[in-house]
C-alpha positions as CSV (number, residue, x, y, z in Angstrom):
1,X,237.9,175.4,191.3
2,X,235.8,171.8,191.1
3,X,237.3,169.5,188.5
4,X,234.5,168.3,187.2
5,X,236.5,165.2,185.3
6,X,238.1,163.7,188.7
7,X,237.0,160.5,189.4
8,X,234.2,159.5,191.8
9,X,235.3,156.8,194.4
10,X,232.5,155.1,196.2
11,X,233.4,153.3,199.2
12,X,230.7,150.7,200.0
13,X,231.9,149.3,203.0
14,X,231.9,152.9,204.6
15,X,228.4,153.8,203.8
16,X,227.4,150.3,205.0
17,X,229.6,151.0,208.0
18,X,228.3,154.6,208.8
19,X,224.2,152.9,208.1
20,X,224.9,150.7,210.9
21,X,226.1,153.4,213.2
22,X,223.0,155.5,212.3
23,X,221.0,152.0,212.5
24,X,222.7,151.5,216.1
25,X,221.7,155.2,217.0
26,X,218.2,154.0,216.5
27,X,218.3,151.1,219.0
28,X,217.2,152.2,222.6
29,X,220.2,152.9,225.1
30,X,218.7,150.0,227.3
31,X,218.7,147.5,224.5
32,X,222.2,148.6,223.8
33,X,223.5,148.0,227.4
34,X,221.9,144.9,227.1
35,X,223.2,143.4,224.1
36,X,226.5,145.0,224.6
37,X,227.5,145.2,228.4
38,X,231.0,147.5,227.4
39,X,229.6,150.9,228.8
40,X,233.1,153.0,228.7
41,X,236.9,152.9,227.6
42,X,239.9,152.5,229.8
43,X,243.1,153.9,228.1
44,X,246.3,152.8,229.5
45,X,249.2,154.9,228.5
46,X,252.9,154.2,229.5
47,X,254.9,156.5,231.3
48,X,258.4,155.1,232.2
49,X,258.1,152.3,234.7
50,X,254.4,153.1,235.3
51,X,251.0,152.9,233.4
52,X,248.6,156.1,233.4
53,X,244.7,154.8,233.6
54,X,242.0,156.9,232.7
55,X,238.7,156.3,232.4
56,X,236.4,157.6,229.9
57,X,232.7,156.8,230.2
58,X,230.2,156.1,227.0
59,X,227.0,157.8,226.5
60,X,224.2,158.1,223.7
61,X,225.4,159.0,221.1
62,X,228.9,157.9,221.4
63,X,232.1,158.7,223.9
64,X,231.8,162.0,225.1
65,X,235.8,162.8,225.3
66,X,237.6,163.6,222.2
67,X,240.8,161.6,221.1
68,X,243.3,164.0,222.8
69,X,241.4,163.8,225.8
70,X,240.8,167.7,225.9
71,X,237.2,169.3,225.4
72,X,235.0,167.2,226.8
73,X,232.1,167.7,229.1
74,X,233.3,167.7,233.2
75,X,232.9,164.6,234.5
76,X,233.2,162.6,231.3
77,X,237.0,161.8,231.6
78,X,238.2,160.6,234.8
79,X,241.7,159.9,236.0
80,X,241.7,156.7,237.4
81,X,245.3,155.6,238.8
82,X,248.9,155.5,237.8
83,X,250.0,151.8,238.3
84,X,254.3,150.3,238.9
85,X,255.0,148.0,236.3
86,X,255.2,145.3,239.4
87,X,253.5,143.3,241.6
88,X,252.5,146.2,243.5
89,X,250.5,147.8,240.4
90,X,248.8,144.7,239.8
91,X,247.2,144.8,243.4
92,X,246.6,148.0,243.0
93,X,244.5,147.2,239.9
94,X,243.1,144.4,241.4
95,X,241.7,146.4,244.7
96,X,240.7,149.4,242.2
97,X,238.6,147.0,240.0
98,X,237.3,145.7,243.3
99,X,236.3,149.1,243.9
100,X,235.0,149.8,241.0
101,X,232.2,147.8,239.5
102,X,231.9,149.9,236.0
103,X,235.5,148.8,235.2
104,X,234.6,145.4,234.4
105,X,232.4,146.8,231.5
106,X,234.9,148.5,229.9
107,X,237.1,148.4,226.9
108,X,240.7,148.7,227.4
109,X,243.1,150.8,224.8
110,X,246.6,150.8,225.2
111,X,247.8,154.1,223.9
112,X,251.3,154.2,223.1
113,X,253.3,158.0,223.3
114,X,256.0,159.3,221.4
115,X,258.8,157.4,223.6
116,X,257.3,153.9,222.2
117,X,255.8,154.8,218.7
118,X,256.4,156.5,215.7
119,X,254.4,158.0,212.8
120,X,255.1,159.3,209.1
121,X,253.0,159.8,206.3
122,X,253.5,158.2,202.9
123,X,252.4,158.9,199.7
124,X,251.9,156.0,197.6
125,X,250.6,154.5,193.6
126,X,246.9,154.4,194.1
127,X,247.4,150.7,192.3
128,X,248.5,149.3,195.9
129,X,245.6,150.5,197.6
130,X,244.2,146.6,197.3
131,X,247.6,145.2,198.7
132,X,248.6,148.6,200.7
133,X,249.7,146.6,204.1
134,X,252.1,144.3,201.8
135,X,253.4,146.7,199.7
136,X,254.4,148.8,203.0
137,X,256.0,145.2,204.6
138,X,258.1,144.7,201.4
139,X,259.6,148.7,201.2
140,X,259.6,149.3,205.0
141,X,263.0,149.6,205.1
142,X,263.4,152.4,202.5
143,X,260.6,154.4,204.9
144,X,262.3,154.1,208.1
145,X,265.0,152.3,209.4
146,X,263.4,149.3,210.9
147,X,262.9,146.1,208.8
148,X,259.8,144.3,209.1
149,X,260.8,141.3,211.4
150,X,261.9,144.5,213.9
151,X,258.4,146.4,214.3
152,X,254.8,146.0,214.2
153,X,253.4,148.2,212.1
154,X,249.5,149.5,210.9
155,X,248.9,151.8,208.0
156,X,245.7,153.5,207.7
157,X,244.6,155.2,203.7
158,X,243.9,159.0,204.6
159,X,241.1,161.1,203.6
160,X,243.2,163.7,202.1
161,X,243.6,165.6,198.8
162,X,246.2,163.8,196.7
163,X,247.6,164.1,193.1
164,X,245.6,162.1,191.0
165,X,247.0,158.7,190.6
166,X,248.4,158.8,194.4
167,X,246.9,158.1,197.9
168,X,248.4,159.7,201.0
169,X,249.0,157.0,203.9
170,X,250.0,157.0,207.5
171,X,252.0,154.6,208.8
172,X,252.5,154.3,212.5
173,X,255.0,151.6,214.4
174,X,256.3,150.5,217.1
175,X,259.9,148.0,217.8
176,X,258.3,144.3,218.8
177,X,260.3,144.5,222.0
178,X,258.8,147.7,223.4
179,X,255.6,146.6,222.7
180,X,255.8,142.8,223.8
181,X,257.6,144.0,227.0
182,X,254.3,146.2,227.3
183,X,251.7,143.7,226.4
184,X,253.4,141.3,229.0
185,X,253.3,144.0,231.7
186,X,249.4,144.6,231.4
187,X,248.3,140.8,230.7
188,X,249.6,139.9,234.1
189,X,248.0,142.4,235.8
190,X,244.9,140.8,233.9
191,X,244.3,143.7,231.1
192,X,243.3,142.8,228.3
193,X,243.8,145.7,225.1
194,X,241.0,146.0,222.6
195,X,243.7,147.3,220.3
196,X,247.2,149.3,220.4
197,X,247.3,152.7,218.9
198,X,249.6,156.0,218.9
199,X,248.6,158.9,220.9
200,X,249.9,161.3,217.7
201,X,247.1,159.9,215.8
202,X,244.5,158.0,218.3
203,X,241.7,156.0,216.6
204,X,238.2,158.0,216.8
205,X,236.2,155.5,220.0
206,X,232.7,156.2,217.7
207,X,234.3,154.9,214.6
208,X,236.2,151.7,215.3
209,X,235.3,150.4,212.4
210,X,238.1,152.5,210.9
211,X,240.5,151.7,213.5
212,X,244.2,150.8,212.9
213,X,245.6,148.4,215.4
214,X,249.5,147.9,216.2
215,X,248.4,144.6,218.2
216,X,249.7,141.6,216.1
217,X,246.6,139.3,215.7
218,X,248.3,136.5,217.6
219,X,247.9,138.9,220.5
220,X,244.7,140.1,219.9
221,X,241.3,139.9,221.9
222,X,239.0,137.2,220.5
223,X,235.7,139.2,220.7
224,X,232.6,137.3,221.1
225,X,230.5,136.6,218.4
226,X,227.0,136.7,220.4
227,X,227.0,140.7,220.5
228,X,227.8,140.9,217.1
229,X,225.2,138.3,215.9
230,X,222.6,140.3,217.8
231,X,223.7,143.3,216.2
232,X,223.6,141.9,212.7
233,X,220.1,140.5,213.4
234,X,218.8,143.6,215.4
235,X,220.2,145.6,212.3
236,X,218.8,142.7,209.5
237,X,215.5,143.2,211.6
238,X,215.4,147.0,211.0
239,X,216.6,146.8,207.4
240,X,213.2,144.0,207.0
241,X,210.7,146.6,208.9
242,X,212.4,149.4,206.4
243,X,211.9,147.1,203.3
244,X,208.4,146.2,204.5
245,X,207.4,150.1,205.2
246,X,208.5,150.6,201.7
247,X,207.0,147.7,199.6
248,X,203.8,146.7,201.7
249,X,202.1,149.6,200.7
250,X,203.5,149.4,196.6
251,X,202.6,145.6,197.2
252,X,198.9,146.9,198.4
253,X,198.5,149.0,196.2
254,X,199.3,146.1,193.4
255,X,196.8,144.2,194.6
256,X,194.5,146.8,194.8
257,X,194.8,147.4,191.0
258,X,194.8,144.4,190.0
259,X,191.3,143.7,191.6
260,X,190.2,147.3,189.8
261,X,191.7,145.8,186.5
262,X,189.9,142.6,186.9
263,X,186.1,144.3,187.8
264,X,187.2,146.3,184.6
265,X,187.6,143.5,182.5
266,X,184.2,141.7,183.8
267,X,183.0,145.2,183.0
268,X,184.3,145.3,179.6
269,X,183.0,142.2,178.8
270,X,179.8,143.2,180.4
271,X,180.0,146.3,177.8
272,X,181.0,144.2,174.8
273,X,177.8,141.9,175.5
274,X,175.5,144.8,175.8
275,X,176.7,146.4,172.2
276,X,176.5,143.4,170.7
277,X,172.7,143.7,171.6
278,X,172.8,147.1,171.2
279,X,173.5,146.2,167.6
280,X,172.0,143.2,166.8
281,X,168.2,145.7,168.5
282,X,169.6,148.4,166.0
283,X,169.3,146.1,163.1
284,X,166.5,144.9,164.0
285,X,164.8,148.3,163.8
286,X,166.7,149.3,160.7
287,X,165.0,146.1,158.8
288,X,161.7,146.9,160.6
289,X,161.7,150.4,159.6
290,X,162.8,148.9,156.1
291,X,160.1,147.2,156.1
292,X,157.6,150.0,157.6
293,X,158.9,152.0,154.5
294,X,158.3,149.6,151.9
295,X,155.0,148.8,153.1
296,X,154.3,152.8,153.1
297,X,155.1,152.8,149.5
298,X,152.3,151.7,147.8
299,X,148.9,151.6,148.9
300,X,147.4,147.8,150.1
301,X,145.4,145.5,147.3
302,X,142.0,146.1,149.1
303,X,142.5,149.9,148.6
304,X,143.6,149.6,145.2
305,X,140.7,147.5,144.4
306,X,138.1,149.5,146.3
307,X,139.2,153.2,144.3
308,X,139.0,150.9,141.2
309,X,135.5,150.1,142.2
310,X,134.9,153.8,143.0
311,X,135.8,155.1,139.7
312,X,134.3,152.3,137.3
313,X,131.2,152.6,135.9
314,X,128.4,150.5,136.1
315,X,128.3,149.7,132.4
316,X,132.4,148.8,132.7
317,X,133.6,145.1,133.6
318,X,136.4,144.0,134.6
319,X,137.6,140.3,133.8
320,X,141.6,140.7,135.2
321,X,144.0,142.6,137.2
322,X,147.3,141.7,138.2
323,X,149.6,144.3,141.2
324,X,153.5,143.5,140.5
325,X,156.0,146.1,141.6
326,X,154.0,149.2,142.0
327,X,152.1,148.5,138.5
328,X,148.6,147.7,138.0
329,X,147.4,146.0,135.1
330,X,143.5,145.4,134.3
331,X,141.3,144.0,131.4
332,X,138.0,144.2,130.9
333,X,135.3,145.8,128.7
334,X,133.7,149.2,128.9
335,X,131.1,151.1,126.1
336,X,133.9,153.7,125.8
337,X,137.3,151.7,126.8
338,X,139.4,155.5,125.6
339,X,137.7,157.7,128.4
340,X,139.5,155.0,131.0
341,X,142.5,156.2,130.4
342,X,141.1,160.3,131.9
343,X,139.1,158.7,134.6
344,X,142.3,156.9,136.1
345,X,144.5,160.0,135.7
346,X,141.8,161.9,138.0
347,X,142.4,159.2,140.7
348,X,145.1,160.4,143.3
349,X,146.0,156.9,143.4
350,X,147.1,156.4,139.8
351,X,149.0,157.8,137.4
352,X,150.3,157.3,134.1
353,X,147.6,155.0,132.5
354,X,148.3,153.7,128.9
355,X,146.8,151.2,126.9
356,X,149.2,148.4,126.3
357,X,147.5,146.8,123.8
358,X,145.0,147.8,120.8
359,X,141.1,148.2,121.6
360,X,139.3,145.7,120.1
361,X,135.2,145.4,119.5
362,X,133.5,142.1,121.3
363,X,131.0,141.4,118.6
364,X,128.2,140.1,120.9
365,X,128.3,142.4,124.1
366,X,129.2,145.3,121.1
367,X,131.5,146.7,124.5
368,X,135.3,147.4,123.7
369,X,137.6,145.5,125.2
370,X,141.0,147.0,126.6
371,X,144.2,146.0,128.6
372,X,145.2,149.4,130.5
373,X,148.5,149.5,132.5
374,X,148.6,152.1,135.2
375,X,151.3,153.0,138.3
376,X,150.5,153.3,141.9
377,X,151.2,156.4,143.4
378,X,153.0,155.7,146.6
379,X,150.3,158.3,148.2
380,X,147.7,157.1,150.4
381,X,144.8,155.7,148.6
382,X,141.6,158.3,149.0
383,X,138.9,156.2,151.0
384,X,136.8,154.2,148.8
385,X,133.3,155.9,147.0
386,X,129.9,154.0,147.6
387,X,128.6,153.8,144.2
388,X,124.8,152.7,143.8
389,X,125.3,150.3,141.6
390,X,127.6,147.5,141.7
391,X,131.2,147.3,142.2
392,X,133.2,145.6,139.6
């Protein structure tokens, strides 16, 4: 069953490791070959007094052979020559790389067997994993019975289930004479080993970057630097072109909305302007309609004055009138000032006449005189009469 509590260990250097291998995948075979001219692995493996040569050729997608040797495709491992450990088997190496033109493109492995190596697996405090090769130096001798100025050693973290708190680690080794006496043997004969490993547990030839070496690094290759820097830029060059397929469209599309936000805005303002005027043209005809409605209210002076004329007599005079506020207030003298008060009640355009002050007799005309005040309906005035006599 899962346990769902055990902790989750995130090697970064691997992913980065296995994205370059997928980057590398990527890269055209031709643009490979050229960057990197190593097109196959030689392993060299001691046998007594001789060395065993066999040639394994690269193809796309990685080697073809698998780390026994066994299962591959026919054709993709080939035996190449089993060399003396004397001047004779350097000639012969000599004359076969004359032969041979691929073997010059070649990485060289020596591969150590059971007569020259050994392997055990340790289990170990997951606390040394940062310091696992000195921790291994220091307590060699309570593994095996070599000390540490005896062997060269390599230890490798494996990928197996442990107790929590523990790592499981193979060690593999090899007595400094054997593999000096070795290493002397195929640098005269002018090979040169990539690394040393133990045919128990060979390194994976697609996964080097995983690969333990028993080569001491006084004794190692010194790789050149210009196929790695073309790597690293060929694979910085397809990391850019993946950034840029990822953020030039987001960074397009930023631009994009920000030119929408800014036609919005000018639109917005645009908006604001035209309510403001919308507004300002609404008052406008609020105040005019005000006005409109207060004119409507009450008839004009000249029609007030002409339905006065209308309904007066000939035999009544006028002498005042003053309009304030929808009241009309006249004086003036009539022969009978009391029937005023019915004959502006029968206009439509006034109502409620009164007198506001006593009627009084004018001692020479003999005529009454009278101050009537009288409302203005808010009606429309009735069209003036022609009278045929004058109009007061």
């Amino acid at each position: 069953m899962t346990n769902l509590n055990s902790t989750i260990n995130l090697d970064v250097k691997k992913f980065f490791r296995w994205w370059l291998r997928e980057l590398d995948f990527l890269v055209p075979e031709k643009i490979r070959q050229l960057v990197n001219e190593k097109q196959g692995c030689i392993i060299v493996r001691p046998e007594e007094n001789q060395l065993a040569l066999t040639y394994i050729a690269a193809r796309e997608g990685g080697y073809a052979a698998s780390q026994s040797g066994t299962g591959a495709a026919a054709g993709q491992i080939e035996p190449l020559a089993i060399l003396e450990r004397n001047a004779s088997g350097i000639a012969q190496y000599k004359a076969l790389l004359a032969k041979d033109g691929r073997l010059a493109k070649t990485d060289l492995i020596l591969r150590l067997t059971g007569q020259e190596a050994i392997q055990k697996e340790l289990v170990l405090p997951a606390a040394v994993k940062e310091n696992l090769s000195q921790v291994v130096t220091y307590e060699l001798d309570r593994y095996t019975p070599f000390k540490a100025e005896q062997v060269y050693f390599s230890v490798k973290q494996l990928e197996a289930e442990h107790e929590p708190g523990q790592i499981r680690v193979m060690l593999v080794l090899t007595p400094r004479e054997t593999l000096d006496a070795l290493y002397e043997d195929i640098k005269t004969m002018g090979m040169s080993p990539l690394f040393v490993d133990y045919e128990a547990t060979p390194n994976d030839l697609e996964q080097r970057y995983d690969a333990y070496n028993l080569l001491p690094e006084h004794l190692r290759e010194k790789t050149a630097n210009t196929p790695r820097l073309i790597y690293t830029a060929l694979s910085a060059a397809v990391f850019l072109l993946l950034a840029a397929v990822l953020v030039v469209p987001v960074w397009f599309e930023y631009r994009t909305v920000n030119a929408l936000q800014e036609k919005i805005d000018t639109l917005e303002k645009d908006a604001k302007e035209v309510k403001a005027l919308q507004l300002e043209i609404d008052a406008m005809i609020d105040e005019t309609r005000l006005l409109i409605a207060e004119k409507s209210a009450a008839p004009t002076v000249v029609d007030m004055l002409n339905s006065l004329s209308a309904i007066m007599k000939d035999d009544t005079w006028l002498s005042y009138a003053q309009y304030s506020e929808g009241n009309l207030q006249i004086q003036g003298e009539s022969p009978a000032a009391s029937a005023l008060i019915g004959v502006l009640e029968d206009s439509d355009l006034f109502v409620n006449a009164r007198f506001v002050s006593p009627v009084t007799q004018d001692k020479i005309s003999k005529q009454e005189r009278f101050q009537i005040t009288v409302d203005v309906s808010p009606a429309i005035a009735t069209a003036p009469t022609q009278s045929n006599g004058r109009r007061k």
